[in-house]
C-alpha angles and dihedrals in degrees: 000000000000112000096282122226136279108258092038133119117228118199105217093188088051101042079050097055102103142109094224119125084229139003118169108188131179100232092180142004114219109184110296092348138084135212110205128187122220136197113195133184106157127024122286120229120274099259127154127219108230099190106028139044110228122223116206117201111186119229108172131357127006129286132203111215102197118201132184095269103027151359119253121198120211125191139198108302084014119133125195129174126211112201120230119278095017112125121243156128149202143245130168118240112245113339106333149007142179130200146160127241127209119202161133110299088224098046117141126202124231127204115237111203100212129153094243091047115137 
């Protein structure tokens, strides 16, 4: 799926409904900031973000969001925010989740090599 246009309604249950591992989606564009969708259903690799904090907003399902010094559970209409530059990662809670992210348009995404990597 290509940003959608402003003026558009965007159907979350329906952009979610998929069988795929992972899908990561931009559902809108808001000025210089995307909302993105994502389906999880195993973790996601330790990465850091160096120019832009990232907002979660749980859907469906829970998420564990690990950092380096603790483990932070989000449910459903729950928001978190994870500053620039910290180290994290994701994993869905049990067998699925979904969430929106909220983040720079230009955000790139940083590998982390750590032991307990996926």
């Amino acid at each position: 799926m290509s940003t959608p246009k402003n003026l558009t309604i965007i159907d979350i249950n329906q952009e979610a409904a998929t069988t795929e591992a992972y899908k990561n989606i931009p559902v809108a564009q808001v000025n210089d900031h995307v909302v993105r969708m994502g389906v999880m259903t195993e973790p996601y690799f330790w990465h850091l973000h160096p120019e832009s904090d990232e907002s979660f907003l749980v859907i469906e399902g829970s998420i564990f969001i690990d950092l380096e010094d603790r483990t932070v559970e989000l449910f459903p209409n729950q928001l978190f925010t994870i500053s620039k530059n910290v180290i994290h990662r994701t994993r869905p809670n049990g067998v699925r989740s979904v969430n929106l992210t909220f983040e720079s348009s230009n955000m790139t995404t940083v590998r982390i090599e750590r032991a307990d990597n996926v």
